[in-house]
C-alpha positions in Angstrom: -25.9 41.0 -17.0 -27.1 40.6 -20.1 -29.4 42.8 -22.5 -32.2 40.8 -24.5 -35.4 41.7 -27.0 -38.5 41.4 -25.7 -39.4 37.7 -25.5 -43.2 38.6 -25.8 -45.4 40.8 -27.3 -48.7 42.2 -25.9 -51.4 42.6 -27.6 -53.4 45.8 -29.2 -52.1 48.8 -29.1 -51.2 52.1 -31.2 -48.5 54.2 -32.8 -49.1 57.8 -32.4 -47.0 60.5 -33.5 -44.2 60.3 -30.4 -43.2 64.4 -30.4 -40.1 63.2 -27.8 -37.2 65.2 -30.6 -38.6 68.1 -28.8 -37.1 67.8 -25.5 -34.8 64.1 -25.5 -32.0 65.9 -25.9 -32.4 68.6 -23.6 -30.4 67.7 -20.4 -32.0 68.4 -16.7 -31.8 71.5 -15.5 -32.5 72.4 -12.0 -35.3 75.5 -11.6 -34.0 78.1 -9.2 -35.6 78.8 -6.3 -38.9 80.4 -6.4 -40.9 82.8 -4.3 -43.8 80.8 -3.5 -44.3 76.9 -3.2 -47.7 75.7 -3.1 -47.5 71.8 -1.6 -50.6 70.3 -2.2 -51.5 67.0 0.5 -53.3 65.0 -1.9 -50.6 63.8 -4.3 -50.8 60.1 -3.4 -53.3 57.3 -4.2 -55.4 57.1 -1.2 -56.1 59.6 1.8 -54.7 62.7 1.4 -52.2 63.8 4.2 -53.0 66.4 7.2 -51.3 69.4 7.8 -49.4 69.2 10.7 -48.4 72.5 10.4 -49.8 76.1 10.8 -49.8 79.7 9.2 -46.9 81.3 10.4 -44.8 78.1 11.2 -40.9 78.2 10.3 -40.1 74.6 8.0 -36.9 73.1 6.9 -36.6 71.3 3.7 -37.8 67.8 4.1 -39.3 68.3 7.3 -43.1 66.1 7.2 -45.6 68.6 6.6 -48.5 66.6 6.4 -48.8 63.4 7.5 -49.9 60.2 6.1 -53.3 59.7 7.4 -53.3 55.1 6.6 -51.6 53.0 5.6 -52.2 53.6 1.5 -50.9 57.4 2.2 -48.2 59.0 2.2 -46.3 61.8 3.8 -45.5 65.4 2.4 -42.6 67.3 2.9 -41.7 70.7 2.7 -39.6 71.4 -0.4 -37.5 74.1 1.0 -36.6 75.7 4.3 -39.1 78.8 5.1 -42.6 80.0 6.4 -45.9 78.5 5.9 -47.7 81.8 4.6 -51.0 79.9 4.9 -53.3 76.3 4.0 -55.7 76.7 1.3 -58.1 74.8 -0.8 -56.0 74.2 -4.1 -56.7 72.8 -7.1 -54.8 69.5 -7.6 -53.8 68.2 -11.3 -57.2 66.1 -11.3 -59.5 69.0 -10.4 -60.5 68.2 -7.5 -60.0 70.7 -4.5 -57.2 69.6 -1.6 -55.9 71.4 1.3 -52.3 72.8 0.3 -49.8 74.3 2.3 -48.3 77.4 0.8 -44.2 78.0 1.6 -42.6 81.2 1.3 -38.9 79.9 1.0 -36.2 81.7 3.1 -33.3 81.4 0.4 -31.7 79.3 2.8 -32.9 75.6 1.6 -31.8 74.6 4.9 -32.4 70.2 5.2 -33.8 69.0 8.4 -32.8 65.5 9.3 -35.5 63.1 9.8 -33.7 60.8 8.2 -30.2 59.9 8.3 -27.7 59.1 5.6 -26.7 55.5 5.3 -23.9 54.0 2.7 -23.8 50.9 4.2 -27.5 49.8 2.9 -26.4 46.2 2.0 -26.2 45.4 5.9 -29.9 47.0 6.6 -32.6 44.4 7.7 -35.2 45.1 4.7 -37.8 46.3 6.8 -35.9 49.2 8.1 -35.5 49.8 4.1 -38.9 49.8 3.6 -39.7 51.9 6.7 -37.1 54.9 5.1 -39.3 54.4 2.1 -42.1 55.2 3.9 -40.7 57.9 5.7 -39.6 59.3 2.7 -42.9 59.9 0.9 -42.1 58.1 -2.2 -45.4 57.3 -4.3 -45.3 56.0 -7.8 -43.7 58.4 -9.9 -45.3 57.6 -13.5 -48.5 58.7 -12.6 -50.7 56.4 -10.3 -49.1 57.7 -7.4 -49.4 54.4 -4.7 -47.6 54.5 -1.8 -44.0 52.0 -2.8 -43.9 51.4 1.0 -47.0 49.2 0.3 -46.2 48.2 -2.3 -43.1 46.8 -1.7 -44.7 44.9 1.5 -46.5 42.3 -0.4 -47.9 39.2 1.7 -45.4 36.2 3.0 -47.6 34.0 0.6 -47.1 35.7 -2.3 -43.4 36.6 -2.9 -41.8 38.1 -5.7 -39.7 36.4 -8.6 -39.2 39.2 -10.9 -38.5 42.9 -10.6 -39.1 44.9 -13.4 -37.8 48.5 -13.3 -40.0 50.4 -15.8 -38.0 52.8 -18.6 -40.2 52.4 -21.3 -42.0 55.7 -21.4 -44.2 55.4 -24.2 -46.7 58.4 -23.9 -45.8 60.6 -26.5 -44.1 63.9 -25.9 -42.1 62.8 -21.9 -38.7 62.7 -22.3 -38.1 63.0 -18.0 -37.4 59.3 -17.1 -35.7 59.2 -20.6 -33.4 61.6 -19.3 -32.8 60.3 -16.1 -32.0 56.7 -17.4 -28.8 59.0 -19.5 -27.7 61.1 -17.1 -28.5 59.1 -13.8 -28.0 55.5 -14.9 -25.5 54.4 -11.9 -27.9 55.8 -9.3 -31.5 54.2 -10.4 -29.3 51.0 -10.7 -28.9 51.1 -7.2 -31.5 52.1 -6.2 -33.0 48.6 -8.3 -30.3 46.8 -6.1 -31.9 48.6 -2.7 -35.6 47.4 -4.1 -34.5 44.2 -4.7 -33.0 43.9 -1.5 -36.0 44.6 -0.1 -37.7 42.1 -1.9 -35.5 39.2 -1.0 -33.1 39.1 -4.1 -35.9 38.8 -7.1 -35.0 38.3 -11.0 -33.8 42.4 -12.0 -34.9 43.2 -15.2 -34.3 46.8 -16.2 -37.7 47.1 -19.3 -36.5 50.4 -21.9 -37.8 50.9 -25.4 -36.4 50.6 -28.0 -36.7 54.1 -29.0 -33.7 55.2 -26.1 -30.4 53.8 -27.1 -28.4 56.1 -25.6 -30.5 55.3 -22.1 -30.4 51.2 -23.0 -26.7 52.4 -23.4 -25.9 54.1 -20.1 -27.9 51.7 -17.9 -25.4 48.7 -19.2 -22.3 50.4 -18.4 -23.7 51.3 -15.2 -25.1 47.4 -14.6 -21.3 46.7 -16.0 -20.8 43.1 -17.7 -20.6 41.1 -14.7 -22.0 37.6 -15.4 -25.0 38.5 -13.2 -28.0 36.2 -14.8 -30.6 37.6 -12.4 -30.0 41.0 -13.8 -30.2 42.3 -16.7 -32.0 44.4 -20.0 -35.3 44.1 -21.8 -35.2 46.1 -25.0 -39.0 46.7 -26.0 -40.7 47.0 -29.1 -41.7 50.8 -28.9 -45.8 51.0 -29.0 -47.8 52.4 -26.8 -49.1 51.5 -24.2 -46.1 49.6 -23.5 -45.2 51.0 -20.4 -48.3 50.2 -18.8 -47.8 48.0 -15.9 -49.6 44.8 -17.0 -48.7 45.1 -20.6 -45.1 45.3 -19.1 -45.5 42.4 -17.4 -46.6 40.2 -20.4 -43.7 41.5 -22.8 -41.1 40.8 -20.0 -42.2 37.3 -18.8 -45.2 36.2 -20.6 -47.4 36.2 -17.3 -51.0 38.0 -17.3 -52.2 39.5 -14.6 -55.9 37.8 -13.4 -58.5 39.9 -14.0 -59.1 42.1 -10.5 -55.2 40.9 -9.7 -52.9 42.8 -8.8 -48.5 42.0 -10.5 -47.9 40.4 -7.1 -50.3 37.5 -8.2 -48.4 36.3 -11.1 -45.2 37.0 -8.5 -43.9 40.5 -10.4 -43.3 43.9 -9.2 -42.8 47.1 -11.8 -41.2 50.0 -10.4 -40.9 53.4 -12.5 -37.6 54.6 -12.8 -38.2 58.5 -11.6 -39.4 56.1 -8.3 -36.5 53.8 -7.8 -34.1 57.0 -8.6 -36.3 58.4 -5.4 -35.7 55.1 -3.1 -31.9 55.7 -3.6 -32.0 58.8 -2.8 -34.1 58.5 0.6 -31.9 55.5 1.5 -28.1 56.2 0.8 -28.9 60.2 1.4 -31.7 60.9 3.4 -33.5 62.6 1.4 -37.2 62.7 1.6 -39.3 62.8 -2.1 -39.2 67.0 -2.4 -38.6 67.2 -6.0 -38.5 65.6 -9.2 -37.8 66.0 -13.0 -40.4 67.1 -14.9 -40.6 67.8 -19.2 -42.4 70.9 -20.2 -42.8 70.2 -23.9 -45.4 70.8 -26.7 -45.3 72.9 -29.7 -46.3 76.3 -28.2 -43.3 76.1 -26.0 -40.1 78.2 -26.8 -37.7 76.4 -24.8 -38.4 72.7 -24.4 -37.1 71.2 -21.3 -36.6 68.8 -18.5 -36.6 70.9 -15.3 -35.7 69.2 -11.9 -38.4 71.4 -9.9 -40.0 71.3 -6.1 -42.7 70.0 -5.5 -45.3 72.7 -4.9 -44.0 74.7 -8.1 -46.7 76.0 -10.4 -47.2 75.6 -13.9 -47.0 79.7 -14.6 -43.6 79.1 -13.1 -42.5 76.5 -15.1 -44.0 78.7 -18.4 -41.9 81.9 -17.2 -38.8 79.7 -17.6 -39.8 77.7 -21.2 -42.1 80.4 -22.9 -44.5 80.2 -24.9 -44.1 80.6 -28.8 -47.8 81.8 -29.8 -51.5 80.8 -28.5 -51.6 78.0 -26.4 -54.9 76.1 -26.4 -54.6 73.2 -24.6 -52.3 72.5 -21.1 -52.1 68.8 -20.1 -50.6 67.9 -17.1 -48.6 64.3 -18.3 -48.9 63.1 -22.3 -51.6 63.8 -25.1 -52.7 59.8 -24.1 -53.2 59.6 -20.7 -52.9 63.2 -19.3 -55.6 65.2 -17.8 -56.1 69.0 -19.4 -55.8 71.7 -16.9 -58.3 74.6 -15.8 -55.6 76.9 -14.4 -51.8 77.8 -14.2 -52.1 78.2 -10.2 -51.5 74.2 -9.8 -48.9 73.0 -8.3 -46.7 70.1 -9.2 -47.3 67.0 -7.7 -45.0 63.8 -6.7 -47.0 62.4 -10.0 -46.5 65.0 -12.3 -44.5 63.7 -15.3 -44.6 66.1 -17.6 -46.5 69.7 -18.5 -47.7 69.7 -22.4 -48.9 72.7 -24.3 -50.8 73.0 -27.3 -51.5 75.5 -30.2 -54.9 75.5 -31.7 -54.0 73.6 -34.6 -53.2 70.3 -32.5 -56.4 70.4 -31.1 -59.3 69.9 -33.2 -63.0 70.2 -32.3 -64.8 66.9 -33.4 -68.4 66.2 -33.0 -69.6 62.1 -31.7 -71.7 60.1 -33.8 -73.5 56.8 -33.0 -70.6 53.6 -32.9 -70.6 52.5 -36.9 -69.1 49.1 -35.7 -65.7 49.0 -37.6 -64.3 47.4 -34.3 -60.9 49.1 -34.6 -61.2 50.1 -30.8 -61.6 46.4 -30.5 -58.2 45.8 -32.3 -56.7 48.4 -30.2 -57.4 47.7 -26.8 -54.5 46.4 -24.9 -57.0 44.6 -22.2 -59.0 42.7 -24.6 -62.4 44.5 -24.2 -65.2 45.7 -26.5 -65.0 49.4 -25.4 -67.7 49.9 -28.4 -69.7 47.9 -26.4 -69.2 49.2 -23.2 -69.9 52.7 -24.5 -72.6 52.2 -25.4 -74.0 49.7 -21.8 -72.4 53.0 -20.2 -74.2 55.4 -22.1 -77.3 54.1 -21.2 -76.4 54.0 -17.5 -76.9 50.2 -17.3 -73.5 49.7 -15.0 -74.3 46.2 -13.6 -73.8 45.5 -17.7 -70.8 47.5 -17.8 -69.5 45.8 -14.5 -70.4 42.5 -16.1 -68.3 43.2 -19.6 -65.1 44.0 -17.2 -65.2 47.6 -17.5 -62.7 47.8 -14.2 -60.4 46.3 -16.4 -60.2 49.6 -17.9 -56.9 51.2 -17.8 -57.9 54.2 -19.7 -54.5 54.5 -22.0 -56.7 56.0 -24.4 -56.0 53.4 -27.7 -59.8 53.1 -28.2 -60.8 57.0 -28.6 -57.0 57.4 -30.4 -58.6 54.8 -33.3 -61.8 55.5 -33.3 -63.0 57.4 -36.6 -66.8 58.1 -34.8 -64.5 60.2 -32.6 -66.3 59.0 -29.5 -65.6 59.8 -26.6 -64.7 56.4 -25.1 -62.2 57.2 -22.3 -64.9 60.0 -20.7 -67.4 56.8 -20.6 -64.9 54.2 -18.7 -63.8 56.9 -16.3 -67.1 58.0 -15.5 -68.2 54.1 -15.7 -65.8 52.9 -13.3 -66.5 55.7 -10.7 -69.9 54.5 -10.7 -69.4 51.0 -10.3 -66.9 52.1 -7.7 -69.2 53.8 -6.1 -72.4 51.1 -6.0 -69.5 48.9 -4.7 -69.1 50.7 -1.8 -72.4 51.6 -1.4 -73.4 47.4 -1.4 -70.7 47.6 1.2 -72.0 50.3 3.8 -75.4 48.6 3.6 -74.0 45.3 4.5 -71.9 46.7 7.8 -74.7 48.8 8.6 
């Protein structure tokens, strides 16, 4: 094992204010019990998951609630032991509307056992691995949310050479994997080993900022100082968006990802650390994805924290435990970068949820757009190489086969452009919208074709 600098450096790029003093020293602390759960079944890229259960039902924690309805799905289980008091239309941290299944727990938290406990993991064939993964739930826990059972099933013709465990956590404000990485170094290390079992015995490289000593710290006395080669520490340059999967890639091993490719293609996998904490977990205990540790954080809270909550918990609950320390005008479900802001306090959190952000009215300022004035710092910024300038303004004027054309799915919406951009427009609004509608002709060229 050994621990190195980052051998590359991606390009583009920005340093905003990082805000993580507020809660990276706060140590997880597990939410007690609440009255209500609300379990929504779209927390997964893909499908969402059907209720397989009814008003009036008794559950037991971890017991498969919904279930996943393909192959890029997952299931969802029940967070604690209890009765269903009924499935309704919820909101979900995007805003759309998803069936939810809404858990009065018992007090009991009594586990069912779907899946048994197994120590002896080493001596597993890999694709009963994967299948506990599956079984499990787990989705990727930074925020896309795809299925790791899928994930970690890539084609025989395109094996894997390097696994890259990702710590970096560069949104500002989210201390939760930092925190994990201090306090739960030995277990995600394992769970790297289970992954890389799975995987056939890749390269391990564990990928942390260098912003988190004390996490670059406990993950090498949990790695130990074996002379492992095949395993051992990136330290990163902190800048965001480092973390980011493809930018990962390129500052670990140099390799870009092709344009509509996907890390398997350059022969790399990236795994969050939140997620390989939960593939330990499923495998050595049994324990389906039910919870995870989220940071409630922002300058209009009292009390920042990382909270190990259930799934299903709502904001309001978390905000009863942290406060509030005077007029909140924005709530963000993940960082100021990437996060989404939210309509209501009813959510609940998701497998995906990463952090809850709250901000006064003097973080959030009211700017009005003017026309591009071509100063090309967005250009500078943008860790994919595009002209979002340009592309703002194709998608302005709805001409999407132009967008298409200038790579706009190459988009991965980190926010640098609109973060640099002094004609405060509103870039990241234009690619989202721009790549649902070039998603959408897509498929429409498709149904025409089978039809």
């Amino acid at each position: 094992m050994k621990t190195i600098r980052a051998p590359y450096q991606p390009r583009g790029g920005v340093h905003p204010r990082y805000h993580k003093e507020l809660s990276a020293s706060a140590p997880i602390f597990r939410l007690p019990l609440l009255p209500l759960l609300r379990v929504s079944m779209s927390q997964h890229l893909g499908p969402p998951a059907r209720p397989v259960v009814k008003k009036g039902d008794t559950v037991t924690r971890g017991q498969i609630i919904g279930e996943a309805t393909g192959y890029v799905s997952a299931h969802v289980h029940a967070p604690t032991s209890g009765r269903v008091r009924g499935i309704v239309d919820a909101l979900t941290p995007t805003g759309a509307y998803a069936p939810a299944v809404e858990i009065e727990p018992d007090g009991q938290d009594t586990w069912a056992s779907t899946i048994q406990p197994c120590s002896h993991w080493e001596d597993l064939d890999p694709r009963e691995l994967v299948r506990r993964v599956a079984e499990a739930g787990i989705v990727g826990m930074g925020g896309a949310g795809f299925p790791t059972h899928v994930k970690l099933s890539p084609p025989a013709e395109k094996p894997i050479r390097t696994l890259i465990i990702n710590g970096a956590e560069c949104e500002p404000y989210l201390t939760a994997d930092h925190r994990l990485m201090v306090e739960r170094a030995a277990d995600i290390c394992t769970g790297a080993r289970i992954i890389r079992r799975i995987l056939g015995g890749p390269r391990l490289w564990f990928a942390v900022e260098d912003n988190k000593p004390d996490a670059i710290a406990a993950l090498e006395q949990a790695l130990g100082a074996g002379g492992n080669e095949d395993v051992g520490i990136v330290r990163l340059k902190t800048k965001y968006p480092q973390g980011a999967e493809k930018q990962l890639i390129f500052a670990v091993c140099g390799l870009e990802v092709p344009t509509g490719g996907l890390p398997m293609d350059v022969g790399c996998l990236v795994e969050n650390v939140a997620t390989t904490l939960a593939v330990w977990d499923a495998v050595v205990n049994g324990r389906p994805l039910v919870e995870r540790v989220v940071t409630v954080t922002g300058s209009a809270v009292a009390r920042p924290a990382n909270l190990l909550v259930r799934v299903g918990t709502t904001y309001a609950d978390l905000l009863l435990h942290c406060g509030t320390n005077g007029p909140v005008a924005k709530i963000i479900a993940g960082g100021p970068m990437m996060g989404l802001a939210q309509p209501a306090l009813e959510i609940g959190i998701a497998k995906t949820t990463s952090g809850l952000l709250l901000l006064p009215p003097d973080f959030v300022s009211v700017f009005t757009s003017v026309p591009c004035i071509g100063c090309g710092r967005c250009v500078g910024a943008c860790p994919m190489r595009l002209l979002p300038s340009e592309l703002s303004k194709l998608l302005e004027a709805e001409d999407y086969d132009g967008a298409e054309a200038n790579h706009v799915m190459d988009c991965i919406e980190c926010g640098c452009c609109a973060y640099m951009c002094p004609a405060h427009r509103p870039l990241v609004q234009h690619m989202k919208q721009g790549k649902a509608r070039v998603i959408a002709k897509r498929a429409a060229k498709a149904s025409r074709k089978t039809s």
